[in-house]
N, C-alpha and C positions, 0 to 999 in steps of 0.2 A: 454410511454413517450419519448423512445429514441430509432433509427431507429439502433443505433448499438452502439458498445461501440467508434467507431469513431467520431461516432457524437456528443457523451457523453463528449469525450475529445476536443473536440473543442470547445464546450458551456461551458466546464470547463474551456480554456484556457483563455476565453473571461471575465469571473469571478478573472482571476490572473493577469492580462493584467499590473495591476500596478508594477509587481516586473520583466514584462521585461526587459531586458539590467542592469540587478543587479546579474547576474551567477547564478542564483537558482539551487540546485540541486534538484531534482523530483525523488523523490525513491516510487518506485510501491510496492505492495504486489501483488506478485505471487499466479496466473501467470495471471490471467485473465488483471489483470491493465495493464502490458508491454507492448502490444502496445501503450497502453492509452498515458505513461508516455514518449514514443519516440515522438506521436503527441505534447504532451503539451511542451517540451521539444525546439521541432522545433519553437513551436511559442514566446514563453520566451526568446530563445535565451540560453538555460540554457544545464545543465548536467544531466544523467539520468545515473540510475541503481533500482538495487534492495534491499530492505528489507526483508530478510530470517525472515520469524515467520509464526508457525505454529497453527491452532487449535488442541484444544485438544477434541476430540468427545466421545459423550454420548454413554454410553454403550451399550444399543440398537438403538437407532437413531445416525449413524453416519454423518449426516448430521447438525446435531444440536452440535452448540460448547457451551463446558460447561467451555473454559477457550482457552487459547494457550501460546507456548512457545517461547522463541527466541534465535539465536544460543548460546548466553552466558549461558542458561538453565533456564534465569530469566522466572517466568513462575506467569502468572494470573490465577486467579481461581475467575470462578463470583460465586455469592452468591446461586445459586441455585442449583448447583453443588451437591448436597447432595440428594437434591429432587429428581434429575434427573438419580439417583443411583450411582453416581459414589463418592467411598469413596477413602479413602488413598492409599489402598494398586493397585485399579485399575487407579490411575490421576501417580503415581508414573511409572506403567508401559506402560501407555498412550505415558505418558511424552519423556520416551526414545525412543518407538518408530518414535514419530514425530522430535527431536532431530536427528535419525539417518536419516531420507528422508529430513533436512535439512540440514548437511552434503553432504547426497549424491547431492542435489543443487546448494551448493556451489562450489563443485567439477566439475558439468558439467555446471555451469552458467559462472563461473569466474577462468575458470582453470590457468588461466596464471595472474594474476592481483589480487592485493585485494580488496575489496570493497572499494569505494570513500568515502573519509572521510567528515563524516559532520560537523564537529569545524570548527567555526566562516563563515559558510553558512546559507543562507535561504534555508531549507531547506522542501519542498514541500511533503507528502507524499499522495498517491494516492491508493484507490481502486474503484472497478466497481459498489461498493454498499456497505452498513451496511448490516447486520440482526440483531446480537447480539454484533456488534461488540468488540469481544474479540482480532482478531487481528488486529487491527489500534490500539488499547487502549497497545496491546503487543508493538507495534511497537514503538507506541507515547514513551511509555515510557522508552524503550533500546534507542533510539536516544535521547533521552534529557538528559541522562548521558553523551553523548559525543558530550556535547555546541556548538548547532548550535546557532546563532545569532538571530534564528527565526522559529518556527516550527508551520506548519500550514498543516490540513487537509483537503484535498477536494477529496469531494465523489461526483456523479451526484444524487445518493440516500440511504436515510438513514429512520429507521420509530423517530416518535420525541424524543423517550423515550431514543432511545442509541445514537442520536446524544449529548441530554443529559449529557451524563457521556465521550463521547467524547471530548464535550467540555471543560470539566476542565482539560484535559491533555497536550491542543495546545493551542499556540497562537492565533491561528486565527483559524474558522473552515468556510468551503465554503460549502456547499451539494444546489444542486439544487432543489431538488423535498423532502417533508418530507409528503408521506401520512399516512394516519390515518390508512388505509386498506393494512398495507403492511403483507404479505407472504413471501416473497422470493424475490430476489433480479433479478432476471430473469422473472419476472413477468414485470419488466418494460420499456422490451426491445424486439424491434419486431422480432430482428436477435440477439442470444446470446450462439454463438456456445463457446465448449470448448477452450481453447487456448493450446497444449501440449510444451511439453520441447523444441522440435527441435525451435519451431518459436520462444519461447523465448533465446534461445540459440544463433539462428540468428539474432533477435533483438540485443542483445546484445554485439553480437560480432561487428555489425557496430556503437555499440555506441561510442565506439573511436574513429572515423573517426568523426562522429558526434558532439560529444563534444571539439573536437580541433577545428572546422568548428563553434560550436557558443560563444568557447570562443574569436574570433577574429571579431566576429558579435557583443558579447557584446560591445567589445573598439569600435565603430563605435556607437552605439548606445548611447554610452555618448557625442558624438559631437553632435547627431539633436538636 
């Protein structure tokens, strides 16, 4: 359906187009979204960074989340967690594992800076797809303790079931594509290579530049 995640971000931006020139900030989930969130960013006029939350993975299927956490340690656990074998004593040690590789994160994402606050912003948050979505659902709900004015989700794809339970966590939810035959999230993308640390690292580090550059694009954007 989508020729990259570039392109993904651009037919998202085109879906957010009403909250241009209103400072949005656009917070990605790592790492895959990061570019995403620097194109959408550009077109908004808005501000970008990151949201640290982690899945918490199935004990033999690591690739399968049966929850995730977020740097405060507030941590989801979906319902089927149990089936999927993971009980107390392995979600408990799950848990600190992914707590400490987000740490480590936050240390090489934002060494010098804290994360951008999201009280009283629109506040955008982004990934490159659902599955189970445990972490948007993490995410969604660590940011709406700290009262953005508006909290909305957009994904390019999600399957209909977890956009679902998405939904009653945001204001608003966006996903472009909801099919019935989803798998995987890289199933519907022609080009969906890895994204590693360095490039989000350097993503990051020109967000500064970037976000003084559209907060002076906003004031301009309330004159047309």
């Amino acid at each position: 359906m989508f020729l990259n995640r570039d392109e993904a971000a651009n037919l998202l931006a085109e879906k957010l187009i009403a909250y241009r020139g209103k400072n949005p900030l656009i917070l990605a989930i790592p790492r895959g979204a990061v570019p995403m969130a620097k194109i959408i960013s550009s077109h908004l006029g808005g501000s970008y960074d990151v949201v640290l939350v982690r899945k918490l993975r199935a004990p033999l299927y690591p690739e399968f989340a049966i929850g995730a956490v977020d740097e405060s340690g507030w941590t989801y656990i979906a319902d089927y967690a149990a089936s999927a074998g993971a009980d107390a004593k392995y979600i408990d040690y799950e848990k600190q594992v992914q707590m400490a590789t987000i740490q480590k994160r936050r240390e090489l994402y934002t060494p010098i800076r804290p994360p951008i606050d999201p009280k009283g912003r629109i506040v955008i948050v982004i990934d490159d797809g659902l599955a189970t979505g445990a972490t948007m659902i993490t995410a969604l709900q660590s940011l709406r303790k700290k009262a953005p004015t508006k909290l909305i989700c957009a994904v390019p794809v999600s399957p209909p079931d977890t956009l679902k339970k998405v939904a009653k966590l945001a204001d608003e939810v966006i996903c472009l594509e909801t099919p019935a035959d989803f798998q995987a999230v890289g199933q519907f993308y022609d080009s969906f290579p890895q994204v590693d640390d360095s490039e989000v690292i350097a993503i990051l580090q020109s967000a500064q530049g970037q976000n003084k550059k559209n907060i002076y694009r906003t004031h301009s954007f309330e004159w047309e």
